[in-house]
C-alpha positions as CSV (number, residue, x, y, z in Angstrom):
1,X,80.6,79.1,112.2
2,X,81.4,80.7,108.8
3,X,84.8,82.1,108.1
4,X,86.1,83.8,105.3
5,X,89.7,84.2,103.8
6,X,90.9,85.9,101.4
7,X,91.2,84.7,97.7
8,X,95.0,84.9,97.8
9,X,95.1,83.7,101.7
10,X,93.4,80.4,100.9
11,X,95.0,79.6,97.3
12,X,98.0,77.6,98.5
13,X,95.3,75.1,100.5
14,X,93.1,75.3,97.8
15,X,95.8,74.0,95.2
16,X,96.5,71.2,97.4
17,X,92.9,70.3,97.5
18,X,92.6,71.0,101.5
19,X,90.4,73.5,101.3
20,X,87.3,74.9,98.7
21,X,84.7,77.5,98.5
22,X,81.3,76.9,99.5
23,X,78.8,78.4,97.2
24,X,81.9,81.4,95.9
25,X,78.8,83.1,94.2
26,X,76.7,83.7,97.6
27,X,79.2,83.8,99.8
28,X,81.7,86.5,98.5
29,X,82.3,90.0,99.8
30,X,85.0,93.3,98.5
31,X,86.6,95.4,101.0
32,X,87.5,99.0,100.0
33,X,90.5,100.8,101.4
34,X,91.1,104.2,101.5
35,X,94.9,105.4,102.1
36,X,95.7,109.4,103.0
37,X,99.2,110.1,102.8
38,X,101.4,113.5,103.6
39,X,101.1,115.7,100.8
40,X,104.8,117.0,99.7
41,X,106.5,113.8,101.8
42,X,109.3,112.7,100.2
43,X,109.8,109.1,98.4
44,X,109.7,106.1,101.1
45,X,110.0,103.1,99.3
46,X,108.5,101.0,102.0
47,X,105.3,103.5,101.4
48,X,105.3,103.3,97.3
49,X,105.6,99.2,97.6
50,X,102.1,99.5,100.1
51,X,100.4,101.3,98.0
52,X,101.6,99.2,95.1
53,X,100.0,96.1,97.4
54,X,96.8,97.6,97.7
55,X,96.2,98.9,94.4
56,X,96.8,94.8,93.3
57,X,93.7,93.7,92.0
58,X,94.0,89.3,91.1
Protein backbone atom coordinates (compact mmCIF):
# COMPACT_ATOMS: atom_id res chain seq x y z
CA UNK A 1 0.00 0.00 0.00
CA UNK A 2 1.32 3.35 -1.34
CA UNK A 3 0.65 6.54 0.51
CA UNK A 4 1.46 9.87 -0.20
CA UNK A 5 2.11 13.10 1.97
CA UNK A 6 2.59 16.12 1.26
CA UNK A 7 6.17 17.77 0.80
CA UNK A 8 5.71 20.02 3.81
CA UNK A 9 3.62 17.11 5.80
CA UNK A 10 6.47 14.71 5.74
CA UNK A 11 9.59 17.29 6.11
CA UNK A 12 9.84 17.22 9.87
CA UNK A 13 10.21 13.06 9.64
CA UNK A 14 12.25 13.36 6.81
CA UNK A 15 14.79 15.75 8.68
CA UNK A 16 15.10 13.29 11.36
CA UNK A 17 15.80 10.61 8.91
CA UNK A 18 12.43 8.58 9.79
CA UNK A 19 11.06 8.82 6.68
CA UNK A 20 12.32 9.27 2.65
CA UNK A 21 10.85 9.36 -0.74
CA UNK A 22 10.73 6.41 -2.88
CA UNK A 23 11.64 7.12 -6.37
CA UNK A 24 10.41 11.37 -5.79
CA UNK A 25 10.72 11.46 -9.69
CA UNK A 26 7.90 8.71 -10.48
CA UNK A 27 6.04 8.95 -7.76
CA UNK A 28 5.04 12.70 -7.44
CA UNK A 29 1.76 14.35 -8.13
CA UNK A 30 0.30 18.50 -8.02
CA UNK A 31 -3.06 19.23 -6.88
CA UNK A 32 -4.79 22.39 -8.24
CA UNK A 33 -7.28 24.40 -6.19
CA UNK A 34 -9.71 26.65 -7.25
CA UNK A 35 -11.21 29.21 -4.58
CA UNK A 36 -14.62 31.42 -5.46
CA UNK A 37 -15.12 33.96 -3.09
CA UNK A 38 -18.16 36.77 -2.67
CA UNK A 39 -17.60 39.44 -4.87
CA UNK A 40 -17.88 43.00 -2.94
CA UNK A 41 -17.47 40.97 0.72
CA UNK A 42 -15.72 42.88 2.95
CA UNK A 43 -12.04 42.14 4.42
CA UNK A 44 -11.99 38.86 6.76
CA UNK A 45 -8.62 38.36 7.76
CA UNK A 46 -9.14 34.74 8.42
CA UNK A 47 -10.16 34.57 4.48
CA UNK A 48 -7.06 36.84 3.13
CA UNK A 49 -4.47 34.49 5.45
CA UNK A 50 -6.29 31.24 3.37
CA UNK A 51 -5.82 32.45 0.34
CA UNK A 52 -2.35 33.65 1.34
CA UNK A 53 -1.87 29.61 2.34
CA UNK A 54 -2.86 28.36 -0.79
CA UNK A 55 -1.22 30.69 -3.12
CA UNK A 56 2.21 29.33 -1.04
CA UNK A 57 4.17 27.59 -3.53
CA UNK A 58 7.77 25.81 -1.45
Amino acid sequence: MWVFLPTHFAQKWVAEDKMRAIDPEQYQFETLFSVITRKGARENLILKAFLKELTFSP
